[in-house]
C-alpha positions as a Markdown table, in Angstrom:
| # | Residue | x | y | z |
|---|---|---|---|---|
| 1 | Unk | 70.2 | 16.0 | -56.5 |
| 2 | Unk | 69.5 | 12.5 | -57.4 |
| 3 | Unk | 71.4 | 11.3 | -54.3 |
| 4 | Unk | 69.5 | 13.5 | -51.9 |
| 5 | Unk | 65.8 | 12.1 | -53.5 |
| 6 | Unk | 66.9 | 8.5 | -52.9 |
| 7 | Unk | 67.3 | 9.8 | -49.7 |
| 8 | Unk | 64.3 | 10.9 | -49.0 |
| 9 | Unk | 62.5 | 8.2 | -50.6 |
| 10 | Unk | 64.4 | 5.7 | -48.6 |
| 11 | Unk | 63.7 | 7.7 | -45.3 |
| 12 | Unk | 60.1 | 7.7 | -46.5 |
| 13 | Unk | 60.4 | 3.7 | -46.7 |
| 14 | Unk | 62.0 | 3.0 | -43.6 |
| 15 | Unk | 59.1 | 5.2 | -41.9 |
| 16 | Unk | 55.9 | 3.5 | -43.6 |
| 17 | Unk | 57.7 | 0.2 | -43.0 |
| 18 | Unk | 58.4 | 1.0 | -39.7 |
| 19 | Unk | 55.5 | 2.9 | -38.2 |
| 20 | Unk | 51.8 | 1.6 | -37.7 |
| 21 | Unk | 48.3 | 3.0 | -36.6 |
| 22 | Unk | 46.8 | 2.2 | -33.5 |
| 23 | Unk | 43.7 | 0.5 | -33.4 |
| 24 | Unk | 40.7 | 1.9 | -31.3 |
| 25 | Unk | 40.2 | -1.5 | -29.4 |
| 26 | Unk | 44.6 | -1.3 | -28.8 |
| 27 | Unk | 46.8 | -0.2 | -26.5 |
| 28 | Unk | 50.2 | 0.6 | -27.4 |
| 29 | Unk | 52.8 | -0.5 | -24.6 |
| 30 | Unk | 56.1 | 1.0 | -24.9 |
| 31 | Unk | 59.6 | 0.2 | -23.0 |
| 32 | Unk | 61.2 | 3.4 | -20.7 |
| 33 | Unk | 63.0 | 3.8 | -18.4 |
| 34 | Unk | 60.8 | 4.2 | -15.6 |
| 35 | Unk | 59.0 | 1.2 | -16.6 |
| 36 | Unk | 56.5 | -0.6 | -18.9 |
| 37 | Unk | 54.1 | 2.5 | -19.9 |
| 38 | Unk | 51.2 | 3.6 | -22.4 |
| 39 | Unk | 51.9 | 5.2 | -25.7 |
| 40 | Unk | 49.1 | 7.9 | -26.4 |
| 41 | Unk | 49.5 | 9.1 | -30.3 |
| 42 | Unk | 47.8 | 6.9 | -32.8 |
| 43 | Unk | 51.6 | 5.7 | -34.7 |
| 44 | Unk | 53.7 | 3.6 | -32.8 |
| 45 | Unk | 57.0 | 2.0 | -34.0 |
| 46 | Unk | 55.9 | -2.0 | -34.2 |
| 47 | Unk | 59.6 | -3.0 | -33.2 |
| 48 | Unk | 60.0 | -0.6 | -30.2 |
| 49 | Unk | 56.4 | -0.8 | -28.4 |
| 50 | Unk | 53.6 | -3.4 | -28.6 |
| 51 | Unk | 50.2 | -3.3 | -29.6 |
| 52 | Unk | 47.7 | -5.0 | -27.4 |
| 53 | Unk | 43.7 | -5.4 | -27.3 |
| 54 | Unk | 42.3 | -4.1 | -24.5 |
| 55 | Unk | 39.2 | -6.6 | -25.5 |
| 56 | Unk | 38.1 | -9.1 | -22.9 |
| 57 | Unk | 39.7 | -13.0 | -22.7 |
| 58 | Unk | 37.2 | -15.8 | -21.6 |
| 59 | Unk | 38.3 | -19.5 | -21.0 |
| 60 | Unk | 36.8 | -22.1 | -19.2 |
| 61 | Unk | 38.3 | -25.0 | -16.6 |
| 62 | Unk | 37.5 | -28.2 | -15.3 |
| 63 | Unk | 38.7 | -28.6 | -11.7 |
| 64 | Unk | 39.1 | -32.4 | -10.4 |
| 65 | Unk | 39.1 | -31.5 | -6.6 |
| 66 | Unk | 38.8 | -33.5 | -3.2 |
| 67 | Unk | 36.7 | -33.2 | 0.1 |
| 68 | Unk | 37.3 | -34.4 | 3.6 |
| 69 | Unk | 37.5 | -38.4 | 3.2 |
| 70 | Unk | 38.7 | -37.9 | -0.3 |
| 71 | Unk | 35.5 | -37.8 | -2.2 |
| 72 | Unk | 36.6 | -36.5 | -5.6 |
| 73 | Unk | 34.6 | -33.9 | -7.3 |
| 74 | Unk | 34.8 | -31.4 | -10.4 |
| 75 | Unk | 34.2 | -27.9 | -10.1 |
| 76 | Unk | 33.9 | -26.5 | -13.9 |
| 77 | Unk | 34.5 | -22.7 | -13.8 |
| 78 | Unk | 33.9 | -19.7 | -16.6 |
| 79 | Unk | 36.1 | -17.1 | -15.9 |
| 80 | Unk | 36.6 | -13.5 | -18.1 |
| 81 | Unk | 39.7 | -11.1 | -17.9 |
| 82 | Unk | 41.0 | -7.9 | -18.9 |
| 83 | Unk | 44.2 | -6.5 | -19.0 |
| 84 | Unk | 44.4 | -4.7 | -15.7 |
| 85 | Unk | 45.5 | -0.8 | -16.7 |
| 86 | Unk | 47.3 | -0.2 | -13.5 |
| 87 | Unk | 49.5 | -3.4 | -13.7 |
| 88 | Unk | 50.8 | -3.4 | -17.6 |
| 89 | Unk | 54.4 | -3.8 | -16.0 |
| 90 | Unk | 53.1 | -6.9 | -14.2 |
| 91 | Unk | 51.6 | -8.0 | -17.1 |
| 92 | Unk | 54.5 | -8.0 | -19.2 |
| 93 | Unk | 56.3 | -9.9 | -16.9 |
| 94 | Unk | 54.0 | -12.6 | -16.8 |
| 95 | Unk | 52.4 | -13.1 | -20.1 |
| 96 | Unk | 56.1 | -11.3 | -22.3 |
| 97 | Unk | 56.2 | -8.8 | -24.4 |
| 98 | Unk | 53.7 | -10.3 | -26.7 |
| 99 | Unk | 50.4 | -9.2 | -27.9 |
| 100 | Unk | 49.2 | -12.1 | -26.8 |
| 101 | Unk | 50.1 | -11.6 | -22.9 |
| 102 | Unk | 46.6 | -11.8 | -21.5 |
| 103 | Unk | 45.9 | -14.9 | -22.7 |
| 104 | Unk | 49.5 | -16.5 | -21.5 |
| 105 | Unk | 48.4 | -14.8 | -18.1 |
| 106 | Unk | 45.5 | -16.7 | -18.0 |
| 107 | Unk | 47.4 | -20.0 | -17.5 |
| 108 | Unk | 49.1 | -18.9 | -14.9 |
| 109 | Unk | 45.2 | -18.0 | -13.1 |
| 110 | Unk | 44.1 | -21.1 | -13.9 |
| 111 | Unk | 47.0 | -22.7 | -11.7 |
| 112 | Unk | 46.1 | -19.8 | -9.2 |
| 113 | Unk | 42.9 | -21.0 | -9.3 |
| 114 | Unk | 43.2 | -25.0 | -9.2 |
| 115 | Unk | 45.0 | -24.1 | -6.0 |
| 116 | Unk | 42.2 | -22.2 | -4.2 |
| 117 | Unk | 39.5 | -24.6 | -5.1 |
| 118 | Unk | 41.6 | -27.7 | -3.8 |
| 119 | Unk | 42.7 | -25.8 | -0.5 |
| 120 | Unk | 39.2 | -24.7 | -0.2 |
| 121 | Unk | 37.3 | -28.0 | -1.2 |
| 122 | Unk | 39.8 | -30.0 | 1.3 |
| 123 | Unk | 38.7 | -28.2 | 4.2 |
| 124 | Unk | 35.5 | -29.1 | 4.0 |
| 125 | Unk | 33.0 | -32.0 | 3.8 |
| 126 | Unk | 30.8 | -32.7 | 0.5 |
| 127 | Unk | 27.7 | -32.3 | 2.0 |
| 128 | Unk | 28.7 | -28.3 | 3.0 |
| 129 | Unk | 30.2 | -27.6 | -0.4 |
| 130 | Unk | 28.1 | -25.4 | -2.7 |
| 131 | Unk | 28.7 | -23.6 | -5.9 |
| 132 | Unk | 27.9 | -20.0 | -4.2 |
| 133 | Unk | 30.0 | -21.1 | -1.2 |
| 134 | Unk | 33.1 | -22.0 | -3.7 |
| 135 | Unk | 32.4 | -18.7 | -5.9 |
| 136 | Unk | 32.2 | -16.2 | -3.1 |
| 137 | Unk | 35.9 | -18.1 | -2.0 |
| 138 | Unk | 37.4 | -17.3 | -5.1 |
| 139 | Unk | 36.1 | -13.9 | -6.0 |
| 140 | Unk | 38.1 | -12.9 | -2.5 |
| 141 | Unk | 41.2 | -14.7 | -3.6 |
| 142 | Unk | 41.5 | -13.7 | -6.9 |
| 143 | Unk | 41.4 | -10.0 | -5.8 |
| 144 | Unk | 45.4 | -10.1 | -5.8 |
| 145 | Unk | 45.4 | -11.1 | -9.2 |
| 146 | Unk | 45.8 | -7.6 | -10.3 |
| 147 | Unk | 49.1 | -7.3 | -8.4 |
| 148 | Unk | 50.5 | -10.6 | -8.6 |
| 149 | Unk | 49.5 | -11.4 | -12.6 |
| 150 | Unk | 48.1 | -7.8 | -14.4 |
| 151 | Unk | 44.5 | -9.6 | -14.6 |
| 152 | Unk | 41.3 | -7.9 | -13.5 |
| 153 | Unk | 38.5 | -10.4 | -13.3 |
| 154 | Unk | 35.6 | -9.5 | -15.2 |
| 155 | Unk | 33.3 | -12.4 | -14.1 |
| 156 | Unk | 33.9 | -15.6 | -12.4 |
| 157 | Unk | 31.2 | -18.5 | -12.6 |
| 158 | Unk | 30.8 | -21.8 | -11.7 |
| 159 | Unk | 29.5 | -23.2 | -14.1 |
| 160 | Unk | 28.9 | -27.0 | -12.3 |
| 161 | Unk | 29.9 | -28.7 | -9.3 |
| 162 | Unk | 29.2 | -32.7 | -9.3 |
| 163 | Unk | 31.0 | -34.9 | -6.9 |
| 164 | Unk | 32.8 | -37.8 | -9.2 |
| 165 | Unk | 31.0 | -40.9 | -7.2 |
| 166 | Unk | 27.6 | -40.9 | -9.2 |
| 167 | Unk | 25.6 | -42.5 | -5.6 |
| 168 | Unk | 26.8 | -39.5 | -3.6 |
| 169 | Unk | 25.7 | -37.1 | -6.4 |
| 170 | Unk | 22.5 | -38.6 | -6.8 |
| 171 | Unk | 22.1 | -38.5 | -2.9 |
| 172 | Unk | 23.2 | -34.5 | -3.0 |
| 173 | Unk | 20.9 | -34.2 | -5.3 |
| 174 | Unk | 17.8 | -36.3 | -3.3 |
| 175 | Unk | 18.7 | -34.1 | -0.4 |
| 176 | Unk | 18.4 | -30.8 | -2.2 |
| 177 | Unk | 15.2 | -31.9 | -3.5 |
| 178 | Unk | 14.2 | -32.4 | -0.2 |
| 179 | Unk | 15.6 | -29.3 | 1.3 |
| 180 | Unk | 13.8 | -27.2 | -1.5 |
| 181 | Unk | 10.5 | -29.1 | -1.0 |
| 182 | Unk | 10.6 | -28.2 | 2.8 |
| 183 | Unk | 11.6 | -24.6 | 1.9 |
| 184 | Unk | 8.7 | -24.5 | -0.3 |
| 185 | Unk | 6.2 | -26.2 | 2.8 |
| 186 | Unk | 7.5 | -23.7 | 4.5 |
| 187 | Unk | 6.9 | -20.6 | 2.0 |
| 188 | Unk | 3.2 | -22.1 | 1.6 |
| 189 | Unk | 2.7 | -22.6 | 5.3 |
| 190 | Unk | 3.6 | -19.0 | 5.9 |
| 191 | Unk | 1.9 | -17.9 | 2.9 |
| 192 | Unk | -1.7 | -18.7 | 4.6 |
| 193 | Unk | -1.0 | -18.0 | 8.2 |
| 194 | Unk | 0.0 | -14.8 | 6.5 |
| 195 | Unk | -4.0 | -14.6 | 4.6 |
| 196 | Unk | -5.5 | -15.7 | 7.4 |
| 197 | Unk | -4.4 | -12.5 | 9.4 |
| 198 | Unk | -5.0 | -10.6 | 6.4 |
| 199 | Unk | -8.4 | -12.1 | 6.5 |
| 200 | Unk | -9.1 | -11.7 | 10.4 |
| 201 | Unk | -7.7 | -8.1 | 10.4 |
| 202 | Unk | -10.2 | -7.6 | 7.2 |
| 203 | Unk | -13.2 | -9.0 | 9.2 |
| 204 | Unk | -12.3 | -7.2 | 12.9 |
| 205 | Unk | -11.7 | -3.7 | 11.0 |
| 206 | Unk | -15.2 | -4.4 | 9.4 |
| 207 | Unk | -16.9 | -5.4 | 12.3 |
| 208 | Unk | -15.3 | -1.8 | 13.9 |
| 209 | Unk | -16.8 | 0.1 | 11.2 |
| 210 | Unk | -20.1 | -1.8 | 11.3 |
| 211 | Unk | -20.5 | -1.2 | 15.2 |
| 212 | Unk | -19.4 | 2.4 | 14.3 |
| 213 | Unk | -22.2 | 2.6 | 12.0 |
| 214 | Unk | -24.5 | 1.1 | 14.3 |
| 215 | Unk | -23.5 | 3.2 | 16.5 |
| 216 | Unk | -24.2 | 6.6 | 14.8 |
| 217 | Unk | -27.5 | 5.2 | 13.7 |
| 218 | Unk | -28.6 | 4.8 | 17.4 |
| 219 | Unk | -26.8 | 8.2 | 17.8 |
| 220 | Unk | -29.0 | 9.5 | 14.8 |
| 221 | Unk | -32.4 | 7.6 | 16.2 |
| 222 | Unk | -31.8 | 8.9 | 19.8 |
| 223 | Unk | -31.9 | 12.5 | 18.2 |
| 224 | Unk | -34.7 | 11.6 | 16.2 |
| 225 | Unk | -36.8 | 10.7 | 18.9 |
| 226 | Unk | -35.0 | 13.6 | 21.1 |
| 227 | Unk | -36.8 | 15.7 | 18.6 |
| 228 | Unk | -39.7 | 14.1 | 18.5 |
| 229 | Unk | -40.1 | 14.6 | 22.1 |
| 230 | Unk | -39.7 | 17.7 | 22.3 |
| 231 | Unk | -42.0 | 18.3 | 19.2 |
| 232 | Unk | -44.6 | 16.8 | 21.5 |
| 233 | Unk | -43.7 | 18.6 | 24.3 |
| 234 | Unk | -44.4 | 21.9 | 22.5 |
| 235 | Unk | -47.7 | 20.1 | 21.3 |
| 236 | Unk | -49.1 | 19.8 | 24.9 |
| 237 | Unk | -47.5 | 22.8 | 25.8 |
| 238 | Unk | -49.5 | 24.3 | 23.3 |
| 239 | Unk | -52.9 | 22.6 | 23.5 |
| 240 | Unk | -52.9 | 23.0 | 27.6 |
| 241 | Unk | -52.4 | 26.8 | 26.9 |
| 242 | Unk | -55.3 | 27.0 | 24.1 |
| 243 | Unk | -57.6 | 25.0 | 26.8 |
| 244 | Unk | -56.1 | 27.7 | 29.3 |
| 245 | Unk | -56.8 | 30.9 | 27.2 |
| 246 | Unk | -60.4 | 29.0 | 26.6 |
| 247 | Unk | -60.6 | 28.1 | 30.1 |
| 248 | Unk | -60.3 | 32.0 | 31.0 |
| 249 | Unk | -62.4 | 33.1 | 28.5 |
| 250 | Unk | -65.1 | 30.8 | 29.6 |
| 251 | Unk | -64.7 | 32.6 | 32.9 |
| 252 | Unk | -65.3 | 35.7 | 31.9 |
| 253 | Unk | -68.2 | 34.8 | 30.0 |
| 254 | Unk | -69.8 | 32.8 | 33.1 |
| 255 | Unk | -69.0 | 36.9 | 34.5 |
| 256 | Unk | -70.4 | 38.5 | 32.2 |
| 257 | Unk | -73.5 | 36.9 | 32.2 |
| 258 | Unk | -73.9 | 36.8 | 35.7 |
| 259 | Unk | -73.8 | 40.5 | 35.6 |
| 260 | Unk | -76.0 | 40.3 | 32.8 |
| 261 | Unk | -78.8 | 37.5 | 32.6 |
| 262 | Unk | -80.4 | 39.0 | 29.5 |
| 263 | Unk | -77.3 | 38.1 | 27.7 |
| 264 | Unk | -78.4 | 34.4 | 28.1 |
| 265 | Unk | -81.1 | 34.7 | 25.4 |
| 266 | Unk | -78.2 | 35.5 | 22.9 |
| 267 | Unk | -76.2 | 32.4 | 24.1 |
| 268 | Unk | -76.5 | 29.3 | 21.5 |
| 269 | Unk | -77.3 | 27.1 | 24.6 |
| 270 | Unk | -80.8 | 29.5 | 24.8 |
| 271 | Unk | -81.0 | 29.1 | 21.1 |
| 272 | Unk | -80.6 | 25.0 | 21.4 |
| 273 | Unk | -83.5 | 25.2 | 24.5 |
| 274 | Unk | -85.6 | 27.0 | 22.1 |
| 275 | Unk | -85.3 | 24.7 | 19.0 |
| 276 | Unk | -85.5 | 21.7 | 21.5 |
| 277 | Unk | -88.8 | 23.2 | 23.0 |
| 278 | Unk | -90.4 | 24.1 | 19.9 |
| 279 | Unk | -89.8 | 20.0 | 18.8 |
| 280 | Unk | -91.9 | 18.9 | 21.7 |
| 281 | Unk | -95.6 | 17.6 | 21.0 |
| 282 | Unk | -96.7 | 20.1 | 23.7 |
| 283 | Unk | -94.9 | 23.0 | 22.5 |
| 284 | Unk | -96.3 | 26.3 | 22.0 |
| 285 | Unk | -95.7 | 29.1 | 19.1 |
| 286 | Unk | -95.8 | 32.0 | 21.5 |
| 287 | Unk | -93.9 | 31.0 | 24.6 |
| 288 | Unk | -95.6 | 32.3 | 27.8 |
| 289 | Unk | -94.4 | 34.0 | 30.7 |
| 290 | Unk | -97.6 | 33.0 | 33.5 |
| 291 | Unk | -96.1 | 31.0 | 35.9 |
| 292 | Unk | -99.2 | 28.6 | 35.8 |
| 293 | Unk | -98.5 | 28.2 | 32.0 |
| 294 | Unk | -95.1 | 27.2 | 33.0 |
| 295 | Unk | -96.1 | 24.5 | 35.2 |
| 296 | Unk | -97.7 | 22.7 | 33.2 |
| 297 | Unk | -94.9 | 22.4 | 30.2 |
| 298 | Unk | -92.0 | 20.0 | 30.4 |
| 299 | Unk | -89.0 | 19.8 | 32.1 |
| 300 | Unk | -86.9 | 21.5 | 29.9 |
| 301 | Unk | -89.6 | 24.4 | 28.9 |
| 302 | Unk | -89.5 | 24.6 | 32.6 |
| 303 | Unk | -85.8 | 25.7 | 32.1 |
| 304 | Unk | -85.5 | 27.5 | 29.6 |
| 305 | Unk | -88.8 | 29.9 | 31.0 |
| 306 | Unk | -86.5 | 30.2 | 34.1 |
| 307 | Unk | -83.9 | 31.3 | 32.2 |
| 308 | Unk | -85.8 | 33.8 | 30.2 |
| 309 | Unk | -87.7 | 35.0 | 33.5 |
| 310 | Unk | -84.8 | 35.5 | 35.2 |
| 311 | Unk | -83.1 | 37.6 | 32.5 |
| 312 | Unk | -86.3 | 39.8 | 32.6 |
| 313 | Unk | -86.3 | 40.1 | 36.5 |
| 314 | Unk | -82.4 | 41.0 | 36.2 |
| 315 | Unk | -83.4 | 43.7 | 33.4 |
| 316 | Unk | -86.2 | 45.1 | 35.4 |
| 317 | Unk | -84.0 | 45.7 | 38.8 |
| 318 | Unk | -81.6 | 47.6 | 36.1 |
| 319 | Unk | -83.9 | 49.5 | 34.5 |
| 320 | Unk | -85.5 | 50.7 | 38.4 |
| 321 | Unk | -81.9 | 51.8 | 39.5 |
């Protein structure tokens, strides 16, 4: 009994010595026969598999390069990798079975990439060199470093890129000075021919809407006076057919009284030849009806007895009948 305990406890032993929990930031890499593959379950035996972090590995470079006519430069690059999770076998072989296998990797890419920036820089003259020109080169070259080392490039910057002869820097630099200056004359240049047109197509769409609104103001004034007119119009219409109806009606007076004389004595023109009599110095109360009487008055008691006499000579050839 004792025998089988020790056993046990030894088995127990060998097991916690043996065995170890993943971490969450770990992969566990284990050896089959199909290859280098992933171990899912959180213990892992630590002399059969490896753990490694699957956390990010940043180093940085200095780069002493050469252009055409063997101007020396340095190109200073920051670079940040990962273990690439669909090239572990890769990996292995490059960086070993090691936790540490991204980070041996990495020297190896930085030989990678000393290579591209010297066949790259070589090819060129200083003046066309750039630091986006050099960075978009390497981002396309270091796309096989998944394959060829088990790195995925997270970023890739460059960080500065000075030729080595201080004269030719400074005159990079006094011609990038210049080129910005220009760039900004430029920007400033097209800046106010762009307001100007903002400000001529401001002032021709206001002088459309002011000739528009001049334009329905004469509309507005010509009906006004359209109206007017026609206002008028009626006016005269009107007034010529009041002096009509009182030209007819002055007819038919003129015919009734020249049917009937006597009526004349009731007419306010008999009534003003009467008061107008009766003011003269020669007037007379009683009017007479002699014709010697009649001579000797005035003119206009001359009238108006003519009047009167013959409304009583029209009366008398009635009343006969």
């Amino acid at each position: 009994m004792e025998f089988v305990l020790g056993i046990i406890v030894l088995l127990i032993a060998a097991y916690a010595y043996e065995y170890r929990f993943r971490k969450p930031d770990q992969i566990v890499l284990a050896d089959k026969r199909t290859g280098v593959a992933v171990r899912r379950s959180r213990l892992y035996p630590r002399h059969f598999c490896i753990p490694m972090t699957t956390t990010t590995y940043s180093f940085a470079q200095t780069i002493e390069a050469s252009a055409k006519g063997n101007l020396d430069m340095k190109v200073k690059l920051a670079v940040t990798v990962a273990a690439s999770l669909d090239n572990l076998s890769v990996l292995v072989k490059v960086g070993g079975w090691t936790p540490n296998a991204v980070a041996k990797a990495s020297k190896e890419l930085e030989t990678f990439l000393l290579g591209y920036v010297k066949e790259y820089t070589e090819l060129h003259e200083i003046e066309e060199l750039s630091s986006d020109k050099i960075r978009v080169h390497l981002q396309q070259r270091v796309q096989e470093s998944k394959r060829t080392l088990g790195l995925e490039i997270i970023t890739l910057t460059i960080a500065s890129f000075d030729p080595v002869n201080p004269q030719i820097a400074d005159a990079i630099r006094q011609r990038e000075h210049a080129r910005i200056m220009e760039q900004t004359e430029a920007l400033n240049q097209r800046a106010r021919i762009a307001a100007t047109k903002v400000r001529l197509n401001a002032d021709e769409e206001i002088a459309l809407l002011e000739n528009g609104l001049e334009v329905r103001k004469l509309g507005l004034k010509h009906a006004q006076l359209q109206k007017e007119a026609s206002l008028a119009a009626a006016r005269v219409g009107h007034e010529l057919q009041l002096k009509r109806m009182q030209l007819d009606f002055d007819k038919e007076e003129l015919h009734l009284l020249k049917g009937s004389p006597e009526l004349l004595l009731l007419t306010p023109q008999a009534a003003r030849l009467a008061e107008a009599s009766q003011s003269l110095k020669n007037a007379r109360t009683v009017v007479s009806f002699s014709p010697a009487d009649g001579a000797q008055g005035t003119e206009l008691l001359g009238m108006f007895q003519s009047l009167v006499q013959s409304a009583l000579d029209a009366f008398t050839k009635r009343k006969s009948r």
